[in-house]
C-alpha positions as CSV (number, residue, x, y, z in Angstrom):
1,X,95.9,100.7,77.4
2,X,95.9,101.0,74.0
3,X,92.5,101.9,71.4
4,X,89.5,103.5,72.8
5,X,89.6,103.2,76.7
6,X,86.9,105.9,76.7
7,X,84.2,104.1,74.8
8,X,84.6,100.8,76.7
9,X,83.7,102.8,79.8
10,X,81.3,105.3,78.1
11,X,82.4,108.7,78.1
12,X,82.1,111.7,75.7
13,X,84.5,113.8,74.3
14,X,85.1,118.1,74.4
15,X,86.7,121.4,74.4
16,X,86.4,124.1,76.5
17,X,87.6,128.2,76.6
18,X,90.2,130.2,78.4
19,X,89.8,133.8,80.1
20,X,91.9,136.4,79.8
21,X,92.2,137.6,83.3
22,X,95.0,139.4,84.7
23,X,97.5,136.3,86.7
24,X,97.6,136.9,90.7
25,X,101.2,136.9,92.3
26,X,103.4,133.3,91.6
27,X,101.5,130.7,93.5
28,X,104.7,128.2,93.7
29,X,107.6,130.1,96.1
30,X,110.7,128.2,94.3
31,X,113.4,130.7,93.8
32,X,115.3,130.5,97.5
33,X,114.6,126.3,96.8
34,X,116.2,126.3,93.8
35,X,119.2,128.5,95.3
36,X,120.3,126.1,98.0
37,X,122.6,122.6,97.6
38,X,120.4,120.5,97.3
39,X,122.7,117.6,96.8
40,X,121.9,114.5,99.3
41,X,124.7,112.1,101.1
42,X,123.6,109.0,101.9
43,X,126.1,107.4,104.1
44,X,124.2,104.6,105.7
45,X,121.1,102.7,103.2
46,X,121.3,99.7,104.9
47,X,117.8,99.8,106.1
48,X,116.4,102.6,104.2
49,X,112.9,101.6,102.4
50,X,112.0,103.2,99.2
51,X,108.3,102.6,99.4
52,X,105.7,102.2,101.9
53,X,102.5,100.7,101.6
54,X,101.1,98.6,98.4
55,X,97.8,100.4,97.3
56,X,95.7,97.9,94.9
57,X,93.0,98.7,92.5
58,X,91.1,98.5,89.7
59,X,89.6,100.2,86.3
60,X,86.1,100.8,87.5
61,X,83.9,98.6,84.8
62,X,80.7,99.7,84.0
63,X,79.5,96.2,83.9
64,X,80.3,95.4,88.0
65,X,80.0,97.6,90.5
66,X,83.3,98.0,93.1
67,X,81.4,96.5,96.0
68,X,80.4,93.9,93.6
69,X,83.6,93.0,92.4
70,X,85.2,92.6,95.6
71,X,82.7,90.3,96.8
72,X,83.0,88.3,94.2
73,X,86.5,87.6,94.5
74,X,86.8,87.9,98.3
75,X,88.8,90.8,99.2
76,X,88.8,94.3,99.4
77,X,91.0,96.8,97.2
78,X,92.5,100.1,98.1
79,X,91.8,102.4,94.6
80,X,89.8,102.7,91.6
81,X,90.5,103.9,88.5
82,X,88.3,106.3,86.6
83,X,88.7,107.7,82.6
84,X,86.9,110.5,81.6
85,X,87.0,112.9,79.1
86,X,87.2,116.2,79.8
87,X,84.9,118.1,78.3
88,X,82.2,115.6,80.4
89,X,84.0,116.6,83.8
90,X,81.9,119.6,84.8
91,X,79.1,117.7,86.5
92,X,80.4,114.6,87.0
93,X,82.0,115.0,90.3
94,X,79.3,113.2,92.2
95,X,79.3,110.0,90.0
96,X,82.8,109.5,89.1
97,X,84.5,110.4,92.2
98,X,82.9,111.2,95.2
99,X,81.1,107.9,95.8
100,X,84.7,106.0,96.1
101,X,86.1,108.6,98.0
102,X,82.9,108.3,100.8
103,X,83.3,104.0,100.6
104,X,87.3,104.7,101.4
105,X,89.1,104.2,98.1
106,X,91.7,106.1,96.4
107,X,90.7,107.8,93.1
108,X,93.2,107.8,90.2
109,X,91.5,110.1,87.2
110,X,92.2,109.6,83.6
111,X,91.6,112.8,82.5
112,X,91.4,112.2,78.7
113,X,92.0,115.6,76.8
114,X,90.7,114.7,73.5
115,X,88.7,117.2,70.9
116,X,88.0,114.4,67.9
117,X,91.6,116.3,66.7
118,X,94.6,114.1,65.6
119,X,97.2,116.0,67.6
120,X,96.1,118.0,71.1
121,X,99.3,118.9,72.5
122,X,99.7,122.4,71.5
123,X,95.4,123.1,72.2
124,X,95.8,121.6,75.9
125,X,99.5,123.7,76.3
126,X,97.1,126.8,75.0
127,X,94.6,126.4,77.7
128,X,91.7,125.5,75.5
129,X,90.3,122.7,78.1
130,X,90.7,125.0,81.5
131,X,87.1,125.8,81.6
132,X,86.4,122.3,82.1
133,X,88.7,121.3,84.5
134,X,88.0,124.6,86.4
135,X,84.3,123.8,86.6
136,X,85.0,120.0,87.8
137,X,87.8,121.9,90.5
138,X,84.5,124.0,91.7
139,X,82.3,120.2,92.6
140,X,85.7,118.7,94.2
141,X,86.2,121.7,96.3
142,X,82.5,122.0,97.2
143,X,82.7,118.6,98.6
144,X,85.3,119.3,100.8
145,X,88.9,119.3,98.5
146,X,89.7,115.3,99.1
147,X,92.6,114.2,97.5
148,X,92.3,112.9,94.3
149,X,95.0,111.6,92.1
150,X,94.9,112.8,88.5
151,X,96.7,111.0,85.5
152,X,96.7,113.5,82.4
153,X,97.8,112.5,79.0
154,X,98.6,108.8,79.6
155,X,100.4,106.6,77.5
156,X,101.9,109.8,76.1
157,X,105.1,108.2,74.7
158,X,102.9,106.4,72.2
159,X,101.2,106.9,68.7
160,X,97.5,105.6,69.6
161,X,95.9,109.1,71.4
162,X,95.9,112.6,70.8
163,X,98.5,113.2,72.4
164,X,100.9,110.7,71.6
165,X,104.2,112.2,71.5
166,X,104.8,109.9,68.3
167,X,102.0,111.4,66.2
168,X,103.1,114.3,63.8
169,X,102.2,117.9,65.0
170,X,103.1,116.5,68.3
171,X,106.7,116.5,70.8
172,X,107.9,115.8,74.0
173,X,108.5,119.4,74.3
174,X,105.2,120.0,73.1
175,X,104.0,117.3,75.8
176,X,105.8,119.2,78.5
177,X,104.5,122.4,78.1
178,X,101.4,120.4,78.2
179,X,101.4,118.6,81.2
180,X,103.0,121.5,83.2
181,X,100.2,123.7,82.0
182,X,97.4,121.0,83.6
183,X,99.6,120.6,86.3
184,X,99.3,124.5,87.2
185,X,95.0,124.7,86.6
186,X,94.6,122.4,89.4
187,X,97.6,123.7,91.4
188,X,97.1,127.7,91.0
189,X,93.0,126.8,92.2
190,X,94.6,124.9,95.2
191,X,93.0,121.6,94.1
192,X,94.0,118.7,96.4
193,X,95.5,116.8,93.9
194,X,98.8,114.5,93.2
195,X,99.8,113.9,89.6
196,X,100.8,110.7,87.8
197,X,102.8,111.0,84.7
198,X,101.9,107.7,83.1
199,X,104.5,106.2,80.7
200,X,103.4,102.9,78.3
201,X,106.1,100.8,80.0
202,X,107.7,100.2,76.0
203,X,108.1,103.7,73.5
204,X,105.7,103.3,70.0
205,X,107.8,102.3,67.4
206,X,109.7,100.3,68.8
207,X,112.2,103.5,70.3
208,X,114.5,102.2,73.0
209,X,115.0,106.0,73.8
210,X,115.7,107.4,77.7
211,X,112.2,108.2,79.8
212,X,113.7,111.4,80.9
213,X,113.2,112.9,77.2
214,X,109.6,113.4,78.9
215,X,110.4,114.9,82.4
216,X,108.6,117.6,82.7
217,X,110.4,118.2,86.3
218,X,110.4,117.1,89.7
219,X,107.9,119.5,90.8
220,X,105.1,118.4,88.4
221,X,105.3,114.6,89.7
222,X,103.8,113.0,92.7
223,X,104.7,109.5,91.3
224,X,105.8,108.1,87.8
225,X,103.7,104.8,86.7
226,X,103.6,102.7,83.3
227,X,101.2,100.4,81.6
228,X,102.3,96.4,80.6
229,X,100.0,93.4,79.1
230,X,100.9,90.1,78.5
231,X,99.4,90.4,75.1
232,X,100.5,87.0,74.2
233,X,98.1,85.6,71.2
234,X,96.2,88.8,70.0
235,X,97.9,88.9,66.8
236,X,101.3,88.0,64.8
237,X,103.4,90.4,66.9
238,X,102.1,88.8,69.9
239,X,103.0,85.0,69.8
240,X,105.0,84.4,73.0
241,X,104.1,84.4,76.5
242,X,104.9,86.9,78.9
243,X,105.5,86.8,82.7
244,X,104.8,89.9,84.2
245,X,108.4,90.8,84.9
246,X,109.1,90.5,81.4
247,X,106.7,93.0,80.4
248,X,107.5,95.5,82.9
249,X,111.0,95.2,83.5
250,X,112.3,97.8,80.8
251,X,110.0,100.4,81.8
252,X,110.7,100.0,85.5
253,X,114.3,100.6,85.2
254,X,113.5,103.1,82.5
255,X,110.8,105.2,85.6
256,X,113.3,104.4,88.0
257,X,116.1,106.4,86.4
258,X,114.5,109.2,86.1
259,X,115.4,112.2,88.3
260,X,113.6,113.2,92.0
261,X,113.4,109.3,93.3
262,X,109.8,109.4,92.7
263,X,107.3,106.9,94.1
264,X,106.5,103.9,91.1
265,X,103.5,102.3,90.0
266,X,101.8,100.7,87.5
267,X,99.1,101.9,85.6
268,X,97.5,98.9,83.7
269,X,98.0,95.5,84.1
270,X,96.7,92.4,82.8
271,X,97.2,89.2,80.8
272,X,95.3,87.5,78.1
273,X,94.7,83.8,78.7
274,X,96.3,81.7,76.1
275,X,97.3,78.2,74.8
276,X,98.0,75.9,77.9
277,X,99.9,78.7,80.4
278,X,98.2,79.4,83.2
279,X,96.9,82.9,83.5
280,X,96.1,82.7,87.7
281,X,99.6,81.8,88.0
282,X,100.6,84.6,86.0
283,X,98.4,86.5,88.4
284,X,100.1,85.4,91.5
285,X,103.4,85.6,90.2
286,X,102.7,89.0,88.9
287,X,101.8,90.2,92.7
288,X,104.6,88.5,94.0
289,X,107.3,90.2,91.5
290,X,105.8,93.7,92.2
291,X,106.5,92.7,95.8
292,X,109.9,91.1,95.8
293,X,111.1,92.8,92.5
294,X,109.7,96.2,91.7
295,X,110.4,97.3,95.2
296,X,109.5,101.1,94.6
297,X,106.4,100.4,93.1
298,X,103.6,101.7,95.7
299,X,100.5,101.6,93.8
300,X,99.2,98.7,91.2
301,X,96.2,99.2,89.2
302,X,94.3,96.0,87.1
303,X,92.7,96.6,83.9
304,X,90.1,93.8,84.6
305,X,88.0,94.6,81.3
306,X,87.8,92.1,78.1
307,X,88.1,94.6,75.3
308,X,90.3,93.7,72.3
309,X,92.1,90.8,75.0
310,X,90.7,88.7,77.7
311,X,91.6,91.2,80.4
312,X,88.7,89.8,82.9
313,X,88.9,87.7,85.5
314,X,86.8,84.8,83.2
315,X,87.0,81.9,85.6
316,X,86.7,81.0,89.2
317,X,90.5,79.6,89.2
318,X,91.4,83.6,87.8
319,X,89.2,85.1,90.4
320,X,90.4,83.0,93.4
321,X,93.6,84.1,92.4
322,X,93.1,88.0,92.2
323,X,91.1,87.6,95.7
324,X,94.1,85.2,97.2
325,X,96.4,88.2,96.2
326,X,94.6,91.1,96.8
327,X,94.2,89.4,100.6
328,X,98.1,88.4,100.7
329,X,99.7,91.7,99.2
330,X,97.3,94.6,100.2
331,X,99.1,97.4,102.9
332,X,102.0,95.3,102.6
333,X,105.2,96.7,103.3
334,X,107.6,95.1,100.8
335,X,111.1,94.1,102.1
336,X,113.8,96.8,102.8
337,X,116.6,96.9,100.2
338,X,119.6,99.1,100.4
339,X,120.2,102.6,98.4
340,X,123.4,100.4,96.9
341,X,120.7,97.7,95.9
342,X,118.6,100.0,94.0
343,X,121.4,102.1,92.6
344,X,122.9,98.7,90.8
345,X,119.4,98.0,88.8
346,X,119.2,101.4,88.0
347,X,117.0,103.3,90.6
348,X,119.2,105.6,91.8
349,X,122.3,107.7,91.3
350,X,123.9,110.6,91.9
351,X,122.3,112.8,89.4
352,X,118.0,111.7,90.9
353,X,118.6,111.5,94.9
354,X,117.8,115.3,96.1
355,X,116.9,116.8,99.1
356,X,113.8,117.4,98.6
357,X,113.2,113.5,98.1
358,X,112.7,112.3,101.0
359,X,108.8,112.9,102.2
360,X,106.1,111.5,103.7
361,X,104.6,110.1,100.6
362,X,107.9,108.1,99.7
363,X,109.7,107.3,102.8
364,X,107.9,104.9,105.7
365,X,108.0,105.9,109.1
366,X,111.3,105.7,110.6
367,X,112.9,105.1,107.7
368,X,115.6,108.1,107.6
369,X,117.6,109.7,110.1
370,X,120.2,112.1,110.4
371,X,122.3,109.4,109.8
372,X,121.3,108.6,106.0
373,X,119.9,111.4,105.2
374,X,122.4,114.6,105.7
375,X,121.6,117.2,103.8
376,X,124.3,119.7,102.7
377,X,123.9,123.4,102.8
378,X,120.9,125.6,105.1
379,X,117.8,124.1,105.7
380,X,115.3,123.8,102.3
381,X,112.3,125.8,102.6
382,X,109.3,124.7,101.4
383,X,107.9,124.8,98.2
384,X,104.2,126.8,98.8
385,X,101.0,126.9,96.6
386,X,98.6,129.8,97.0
387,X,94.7,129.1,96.8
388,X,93.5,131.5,94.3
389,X,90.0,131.6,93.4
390,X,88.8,130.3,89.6
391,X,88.6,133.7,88.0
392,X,92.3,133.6,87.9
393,X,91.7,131.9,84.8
394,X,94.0,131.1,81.6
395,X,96.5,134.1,82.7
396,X,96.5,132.9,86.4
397,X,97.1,129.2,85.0
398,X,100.1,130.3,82.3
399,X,101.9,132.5,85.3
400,X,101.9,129.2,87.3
401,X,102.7,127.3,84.7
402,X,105.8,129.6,83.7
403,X,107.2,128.9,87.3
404,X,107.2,125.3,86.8
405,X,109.0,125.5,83.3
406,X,111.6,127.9,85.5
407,X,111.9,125.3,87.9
408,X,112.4,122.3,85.2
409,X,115.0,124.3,83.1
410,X,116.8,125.1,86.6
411,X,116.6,121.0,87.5
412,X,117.9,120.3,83.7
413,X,121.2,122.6,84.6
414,X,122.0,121.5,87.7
415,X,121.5,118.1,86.8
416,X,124.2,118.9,83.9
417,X,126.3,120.6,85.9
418,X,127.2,118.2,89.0
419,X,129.9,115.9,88.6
């Protein structure tokens, strides 16, 4: 979303320090991975799924409570959204996370690097925010080490934050070293956590250039999401209307190129209402397209918030909608498409279908068998992360970070290197 998302929801901004501690043994065992095929034959897709359930949700709003919302519109949704700054994380724990987790939600976290500084890229590569995230990693683990899903740096490939990859002082290379080096914090402390690298579905600028020049490697990425608004009427750029399928298309295709045949989602959604269209049909046909349509997508998330647009859900006719949807599409297992389906609009190829693909998080029960999913070569050993306690620090952080760069400039090669 673009502008401020932390001051509609109220948050504060921050910096923290790095230690200087000596780094414990690699906490990520990829050398014998990287060192076997790991090229994939597929020689039967006809009924192989590429997602399994639909997970719905929502940017928590200040305004409504969760439990609220859902009884006003009549159904019951599957995740909530947080955004938080991370310099307020330490302490925050049992308010931003824990309650959703006990009611039996998913928890996506925004974790919003941001130090008042126009460019942040290099200072969150450097480790200058660890101490924060370690001390938020000490409340999550003291409740037990629940999964949570953390979203760092999103909306990267644009202008508008910190770390927008289109601000001068900042890269893509600048944003990988980044995003790896979060990536490791919450990895080298043995963090149950799953990462979202979180696109805008359309570059700043206007740049029509490939999603992969982000990739920070397979190994970083639990699933790949990007954000698309009907945005029709909030200023001169804006004067068309938008189905949802319009606005999401490109980046779809764009996500689903990339390599590693990652689970998709979105990760804001809305419409404004405008002129005579109908925005609760654009709700329903939105739900229906991410069903029919954007078959990878697994996760949806609603920015239901009027900020500089009428994200809300402002009348009944909008809300019965939502709650119709929600109801109609939640768990749903979208219909089964073929490998040879997906591979003509873009989703896979040769170069993104790997061994190591096919897992429990992408692939719904049943799905694969010897049959479709061969793999050439030994068996592929797992890819191991060591609990190590906080005072590993900054130099325990960098060492795992420095395996993941490894493994990404090992991907990069083999991907140029196969026919």
């Amino acid at each position: 979303m673009l502008l401020n998302q932390s001051d509609r929801l109220g948050n504060k901004i921050g910096r923290g320090s790095v230690s200087n501690e000596e780094p414990p043994a690699p906490l990520l065992e990829l050398q014998d991975f990287l060192n076997v095929p790991q090229r994939r034959r597929v020689t039967d897709e006809s009924h192989r799924s590429l997602r399994g359930q639909l997970l719905i949700g929502i940017a928590d709003d200040s305004s409504i409570s969760p439990t609220d919302r859902e009884k006003l519109i009549g159904a019951k949704f599957q995740t909530v959204q947080k955004y938080q700054k991370v310099s307020d994380l330490p302490g925050k724990y049992q308010y931003l996370v824990e309650p959703h987790l006990n009611a039996g939600r998913t928890v996506v976290l925004m974790t919003e690097f941001d130090d008042g500084s126009y460019v942040d890229l290099q200072a969150i590569g450097d480790g200058a925010f660890d101490s924060y995230l370690n001390k938020f990693i000490d409340e999550w683990q003291a409740d037990g080490n629940r999964t949570v899903w953390i979203r760092p740096m999103h909306e990267f490939n644009g202008d508008w934050y910190p770390c927008g990859t289109y601000r001068t002082g900042n890269s893509s290379d600048k944003f990988k070293r980044a995003y790896r080096h979060v990536v490791s914090v919450f990895r080298n402390r043995g963090a149950n956590a799953k990462f979202q690298l979180a696109y805008n579905c359309d570059n700043a600028r206007n740049d029509s250039k490939s999603f992969g020049v982000w990739w920070p490697g397979k190994y970083a990425v639990d699933m790949v999401v990007c954000s698309g608004y009907n945005r029709a009427g909030l200023d001169a750029d804006h004067q068309k209307w938008q189905s949802f399928s319009d606005v999401y298309s490109s980046g779809y295709n764009k996500m689903a190129a990339l390599p590693g045949l990652k689970p998709l989602g979105i990760a804001e959604m809305s419409s404004t209402t405008w002129q005579s269209y109908s925005k609760p049909q654009w709700i329903r046909d939105a739900f229906d397209a991410v069903v029919t349509k954007f078959t990878r997508v697994r996760q949806l998330n609603w920015f239901l918030i009027n900020k500089e647009g009428d994200w809300g859900l402002n009348s009944d006719a909008e809300r019965q909608a939502f709650g119709d949807s929600v109801n109609k599409y939640s768990n749903v297992i979208p219909q089964r498409r073929s490998l040879d389906d997906a591979a003509s609009a873009g989703a896979v190829t040769a170069d993104n279908v790997n061994a190591d693909d096919v897992t429990a998080d992408n692939v719904t029960a049943g799905d694969v068998t010897a049959v479709d999913a061969d793999v050439t070569g030994s068996a592929v050993p797992a890819v191991t992360v060591s609990t190590v306690p906080a005072a590993g620090g900054a130099a325990a952080a960098a060492s795992a970070a420095a395996v993941l760069d490894d493994a990404a400039a090992n991907e990069d090669a083999l991907t140029a290197s196969t026919p």
